[in-house]
C-alpha positions in Angstrom: 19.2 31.8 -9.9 18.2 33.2 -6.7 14.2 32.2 -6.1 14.0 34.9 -3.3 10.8 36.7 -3.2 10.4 35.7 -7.0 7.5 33.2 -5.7 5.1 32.5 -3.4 3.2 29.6 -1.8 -0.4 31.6 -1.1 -2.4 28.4 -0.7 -2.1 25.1 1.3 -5.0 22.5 1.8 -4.4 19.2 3.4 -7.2 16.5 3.1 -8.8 15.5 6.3 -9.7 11.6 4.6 -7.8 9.2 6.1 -9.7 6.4 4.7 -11.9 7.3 2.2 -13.6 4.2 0.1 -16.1 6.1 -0.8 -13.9 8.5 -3.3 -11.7 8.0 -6.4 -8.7 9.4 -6.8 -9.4 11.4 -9.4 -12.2 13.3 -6.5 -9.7 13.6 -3.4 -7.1 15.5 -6.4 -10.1 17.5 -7.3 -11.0 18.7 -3.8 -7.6 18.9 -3.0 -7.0 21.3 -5.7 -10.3 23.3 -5.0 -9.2 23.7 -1.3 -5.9 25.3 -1.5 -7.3 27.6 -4.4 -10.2 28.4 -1.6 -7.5 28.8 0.9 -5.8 31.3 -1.7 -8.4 33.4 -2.5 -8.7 32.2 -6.0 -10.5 29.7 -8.7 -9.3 26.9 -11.1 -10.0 30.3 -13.8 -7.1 32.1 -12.4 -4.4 28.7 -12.4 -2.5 28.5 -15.8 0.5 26.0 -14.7 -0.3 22.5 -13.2 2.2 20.3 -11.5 1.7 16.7 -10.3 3.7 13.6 -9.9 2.6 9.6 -10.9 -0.1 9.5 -8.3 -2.7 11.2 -10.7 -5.0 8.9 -12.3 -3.0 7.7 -15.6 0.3 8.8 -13.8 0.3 11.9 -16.4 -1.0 15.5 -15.8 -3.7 15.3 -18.6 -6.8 13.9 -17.3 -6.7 15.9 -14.5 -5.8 19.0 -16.7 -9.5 17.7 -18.2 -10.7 17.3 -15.4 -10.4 20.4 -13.7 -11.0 22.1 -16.8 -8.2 23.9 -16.4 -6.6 26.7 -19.2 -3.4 26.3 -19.2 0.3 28.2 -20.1 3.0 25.3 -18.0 2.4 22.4 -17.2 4.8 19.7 -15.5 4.2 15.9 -14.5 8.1 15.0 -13.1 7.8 12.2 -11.1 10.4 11.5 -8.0 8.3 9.8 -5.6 7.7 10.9 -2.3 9.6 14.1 -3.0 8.5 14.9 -6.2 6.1 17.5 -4.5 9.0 19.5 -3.3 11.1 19.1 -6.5 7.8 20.3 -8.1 7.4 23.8 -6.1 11.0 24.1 -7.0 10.0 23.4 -10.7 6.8 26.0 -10.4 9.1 28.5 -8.6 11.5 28.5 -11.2 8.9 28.7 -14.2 7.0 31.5 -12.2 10.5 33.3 -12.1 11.0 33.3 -16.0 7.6 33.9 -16.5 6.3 30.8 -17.9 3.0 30.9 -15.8 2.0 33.1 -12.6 -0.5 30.4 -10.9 0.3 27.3 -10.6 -1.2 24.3 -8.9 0.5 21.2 -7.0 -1.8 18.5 -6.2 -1.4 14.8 -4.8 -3.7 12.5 -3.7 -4.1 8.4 -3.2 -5.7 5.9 -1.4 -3.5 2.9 -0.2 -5.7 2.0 2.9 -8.8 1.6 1.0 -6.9 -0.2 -1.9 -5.9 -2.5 1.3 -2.3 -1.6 0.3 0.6 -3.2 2.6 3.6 -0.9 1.4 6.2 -2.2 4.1 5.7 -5.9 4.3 4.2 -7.5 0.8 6.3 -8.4 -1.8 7.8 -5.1 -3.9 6.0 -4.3 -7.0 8.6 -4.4 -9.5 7.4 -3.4 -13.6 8.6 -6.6 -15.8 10.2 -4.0 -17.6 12.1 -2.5 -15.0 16.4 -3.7 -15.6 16.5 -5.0 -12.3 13.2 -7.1 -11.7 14.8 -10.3 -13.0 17.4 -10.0 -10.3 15.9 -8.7 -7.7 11.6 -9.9 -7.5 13.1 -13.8 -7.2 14.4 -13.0 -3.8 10.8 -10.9 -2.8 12.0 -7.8 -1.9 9.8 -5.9 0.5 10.4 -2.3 1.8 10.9 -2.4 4.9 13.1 -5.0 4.8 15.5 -2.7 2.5 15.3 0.2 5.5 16.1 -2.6 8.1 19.7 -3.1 6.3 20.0 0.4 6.2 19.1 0.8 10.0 21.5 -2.0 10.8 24.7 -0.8 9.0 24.0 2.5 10.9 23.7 0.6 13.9 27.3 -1.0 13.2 29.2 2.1 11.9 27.7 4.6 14.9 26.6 2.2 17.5 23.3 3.6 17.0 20.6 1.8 19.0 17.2 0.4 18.3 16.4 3.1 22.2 17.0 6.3 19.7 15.2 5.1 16.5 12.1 4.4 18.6 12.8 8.3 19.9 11.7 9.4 16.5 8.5 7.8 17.1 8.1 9.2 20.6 8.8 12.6 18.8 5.9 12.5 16.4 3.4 10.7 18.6 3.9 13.5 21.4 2.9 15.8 18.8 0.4 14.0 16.6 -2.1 13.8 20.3 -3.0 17.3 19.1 -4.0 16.5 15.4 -7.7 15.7 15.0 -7.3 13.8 11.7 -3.5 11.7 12.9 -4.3 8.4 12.1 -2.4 7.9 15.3 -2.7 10.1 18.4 -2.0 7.9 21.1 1.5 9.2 23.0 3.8 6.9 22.7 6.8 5.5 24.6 10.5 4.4 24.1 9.6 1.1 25.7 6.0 1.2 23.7 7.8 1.3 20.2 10.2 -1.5 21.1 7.5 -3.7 22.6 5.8 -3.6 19.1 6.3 -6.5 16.5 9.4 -6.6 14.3 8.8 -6.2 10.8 12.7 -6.0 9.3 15.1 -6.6 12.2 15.6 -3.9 14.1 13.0 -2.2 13.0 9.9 -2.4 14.6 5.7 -2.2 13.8 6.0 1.4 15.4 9.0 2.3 13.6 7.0 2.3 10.4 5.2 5.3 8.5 1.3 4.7 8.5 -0.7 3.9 5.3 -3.6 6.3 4.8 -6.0 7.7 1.9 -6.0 11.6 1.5 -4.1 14.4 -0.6 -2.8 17.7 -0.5 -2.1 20.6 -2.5 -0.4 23.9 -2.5 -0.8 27.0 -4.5 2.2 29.2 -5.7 2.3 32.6 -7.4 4.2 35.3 -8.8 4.9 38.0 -6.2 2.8 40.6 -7.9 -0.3 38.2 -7.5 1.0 37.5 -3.7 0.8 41.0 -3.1 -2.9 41.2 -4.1 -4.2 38.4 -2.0 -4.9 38.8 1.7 -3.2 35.7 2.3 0.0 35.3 4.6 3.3 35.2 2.0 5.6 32.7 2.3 8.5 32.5 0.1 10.5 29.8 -1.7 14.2 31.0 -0.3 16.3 27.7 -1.2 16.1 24.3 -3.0 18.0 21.6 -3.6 17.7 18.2 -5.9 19.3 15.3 -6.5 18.9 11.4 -7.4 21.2 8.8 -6.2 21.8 5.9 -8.2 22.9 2.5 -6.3 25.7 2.9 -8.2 26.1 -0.8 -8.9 25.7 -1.5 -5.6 28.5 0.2 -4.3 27.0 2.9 -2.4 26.9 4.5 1.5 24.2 2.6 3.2 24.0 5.4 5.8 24.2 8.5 3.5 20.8 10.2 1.9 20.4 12.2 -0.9 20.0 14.9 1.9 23.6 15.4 2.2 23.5 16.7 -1.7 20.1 18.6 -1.8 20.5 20.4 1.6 24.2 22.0 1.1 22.4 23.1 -2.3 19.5 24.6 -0.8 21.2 26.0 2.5 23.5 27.7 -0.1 20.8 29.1 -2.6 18.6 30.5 0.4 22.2 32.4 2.4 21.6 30.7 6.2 23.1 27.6 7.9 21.2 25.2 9.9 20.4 27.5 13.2 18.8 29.7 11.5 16.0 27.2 10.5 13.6 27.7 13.2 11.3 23.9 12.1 12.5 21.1 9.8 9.9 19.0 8.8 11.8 15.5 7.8 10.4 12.9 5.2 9.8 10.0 7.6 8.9 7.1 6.0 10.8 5.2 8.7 12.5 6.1 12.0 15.9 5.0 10.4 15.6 7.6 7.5 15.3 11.0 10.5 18.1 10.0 11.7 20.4 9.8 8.2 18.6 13.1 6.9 19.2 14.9 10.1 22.9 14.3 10.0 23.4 14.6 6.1 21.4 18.1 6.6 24.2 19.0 9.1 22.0 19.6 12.1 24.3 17.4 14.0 27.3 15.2 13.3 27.1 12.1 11.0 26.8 9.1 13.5 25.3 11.5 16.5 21.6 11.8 15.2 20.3 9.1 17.6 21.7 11.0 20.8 20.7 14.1 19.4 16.8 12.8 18.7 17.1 10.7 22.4 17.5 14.2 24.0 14.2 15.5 23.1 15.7 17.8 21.0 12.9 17.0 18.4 9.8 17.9 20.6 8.1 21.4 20.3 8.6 23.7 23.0 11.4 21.7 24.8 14.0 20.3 21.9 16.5 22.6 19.4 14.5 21.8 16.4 10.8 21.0 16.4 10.2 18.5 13.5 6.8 17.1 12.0 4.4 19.1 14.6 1.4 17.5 12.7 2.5 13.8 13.6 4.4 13.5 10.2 4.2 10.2 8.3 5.3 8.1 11.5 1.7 9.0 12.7 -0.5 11.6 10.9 -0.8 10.5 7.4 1.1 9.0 4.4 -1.1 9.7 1.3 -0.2 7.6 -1.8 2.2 6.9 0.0 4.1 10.0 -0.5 5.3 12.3 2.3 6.7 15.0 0.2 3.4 17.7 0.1 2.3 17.0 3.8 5.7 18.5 5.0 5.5 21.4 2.9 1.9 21.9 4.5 2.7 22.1 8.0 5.9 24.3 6.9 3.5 26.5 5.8 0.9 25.9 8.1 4.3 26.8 11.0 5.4 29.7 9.3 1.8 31.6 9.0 1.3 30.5 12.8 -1.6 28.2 11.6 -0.2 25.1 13.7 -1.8 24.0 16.6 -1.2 26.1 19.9 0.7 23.3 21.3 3.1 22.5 19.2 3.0 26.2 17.0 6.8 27.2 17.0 7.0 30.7 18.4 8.0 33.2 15.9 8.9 30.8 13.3 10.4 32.4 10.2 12.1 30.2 8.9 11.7 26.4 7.7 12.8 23.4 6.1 11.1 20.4 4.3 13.7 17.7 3.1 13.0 14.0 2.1 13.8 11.2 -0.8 11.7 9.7 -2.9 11.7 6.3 -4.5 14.0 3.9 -2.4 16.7 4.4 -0.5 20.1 2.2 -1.5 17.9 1.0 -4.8 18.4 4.9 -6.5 16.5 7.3 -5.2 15.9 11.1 -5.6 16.1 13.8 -3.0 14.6 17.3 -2.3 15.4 19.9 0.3 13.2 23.0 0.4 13.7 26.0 2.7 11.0 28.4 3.4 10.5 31.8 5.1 7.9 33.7 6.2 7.8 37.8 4.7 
């Protein structure tokens, strides 16, 4: 099924809390929520489908259903990980399209920093009852040091080098100085980013995602309640899913789940890769661009590192501007989740609500991709493509 100009995102709120003690989770979800329906034009009366993912208090849509007090007709709590938010527009798109609801709301939220949360470098929280804890927490697995193996196979099949990882972060940074609420906005350089601590040999401090408190939400509709609103319309044109297994351990350390969901997506929406106008990439770490970026086809596996060294990632002077609000490398990371920040500033590029300096001009088309869960251990993937109408 085509979802062309069958549903529309009409509302798009990111949280400004970067570190936010003071609120529950259940209150950054709810304001969330309230902002994009503000941003929309409408109320919590008017939403009758609710999507979220595990980061809701009791990792289940229900108590925030309560909540919210929210009357309901759809209602959908698949969680992915990090991009479960784009497999969930792609879920409300396609239950707008056969008429299941004609509002429906997306919310995340979470706060990691004020929890004192080390994601990358403390042991791996592994559920006892999870089939591969008794193999795998006796060795204390931590993240990052899963995403440094995968940076240095790449390094050994491609000759990439740590020089065009720390580009990524350059990338970001450059455009994160114009985002008042970046948890980062210092500009950074090559030689900054490899003077940083390792973490996981080779990659480094600066190499890794920030950990932040905050949300997001988006709101999507049925084109006959788009058409009402005096909002800008922007339109789900192409999705893609998948989830990668380890399979036994015998997997591609340098392949994503990218080079499934994006071929699906690119094919679904009708365009190839330069047509796409802005990408925003899930960037967890710097390693992870640079697989997605070739698995998406933008550039040859094994030649995303020259490709990224050449500025071609920088608004205003590179081929395809990515993550103009600073991304995950710099701007924010909530619940630790990337997935429903990148659709934001998609949107936020698309309307021409970016910031002057990095807005792409007249930018009609864009992509959000990223995984969720963790790479090489089984992961999902989602690939979203977006147009402005």
């Amino acid at each position: 099924m085509s979802l062309k100009g069958k549903a529309y995102i009409v509302g798009a709120y990111e949280h400004p809390t970067r570190f936010g003690p003071d609120k529950s989770v259940t209150q950054l979800h709810a304001e969330c929520a309230l902002g994009a329906l503000r941003d929309a034009g409408l109320s919590t009366r008017d939403v009758d489908g609710y999507f979220c993912a595990g980061d809701v208090p009791g990792g289940g849509p229900l108590s925030m259903v309560e909540y919210l007090n929210l009357k309901l007709k759809w209602v959908d709590g698949s969680e992915l990980g990090g991009c479960s938010y784009m497999v969930l527009l792609r879920h409300a798109a396609l239950a707008i399209a056969q008429g299941k609801c004609s509002v429906a709301l997306i919310t995340l939220a979470g706060r990691p920093k004020s929890m004192g949360m080390a994601t990358g470098t403390a042991v791996r929280a592994l559920g006892p009852e999870r089939p591969e804890t008794a193999w795998d927490l006796p060795f204390k697995p931590v993240i990052t040091g899963i995403y440094g193996m995968l940076a240095h196979r790449h390094m050994h099949e491609f000759g990439t080098k740590p020089e065009h990882l720390a580009a990524v972060k350059v990338a970001a940074s450059t455009h994160a100085q114009y985002n008042e609420h970046a948890v980062l906005r210092n500009v950074v350089t090559v030689e900054d980013v490899l003077a940083s601590p390792v973490i996981a040999s080779p990659l480094r401090r600066l190499d890794c995602c920030v950990i932040s408190d905050g949300g997001g939400a988006l709101v999507v509709t049925s084109a006959e309640i788009a058409r009402r609103l005096n909002r800008p319309r922007v339109t789900i044109r192409g999705t893609g899913e998948t989830i990668n297994t380890s399979n036994g351990g015998y997997f591609d350390a340098t392949t994503t789940g990218a080079a499934v969901s994006g071929p699906m997506a690119f094919a679904e929406a009708g365009v190839g890769v330069k047509d796409i106008k802005y990408a925003s990439i899930y960037d967890n770490f710097t390693i992870m661009v640079l697989m997605q970026l070739e698995d998406l086809g933008f550039c040859k596996k094994g030649q995303a590192g020259p490709f990224v060294a050449e500025g071609n990632l920088i608004a205003g002077r590179g081929s395809l501007p990515f993550n103009t609000d600073g991304g995950g490398l710099c701007n924010n990371h909530p619940s630790n989740r990337g997935g429903m920040t990148k659709l934001i500033e998609a949107v936020r590029q698309l309307r021409g609500e970016a910031h002057p300096s990095v807005q792409v001009p007249d930018c009609d088309l864009a992509l959000a991709s990223g995984p969720g869960l963790v790479q090489g251990v089984g992961h999902a993937h989602s690939t979203i493509i977006l147009e402005r109408e």
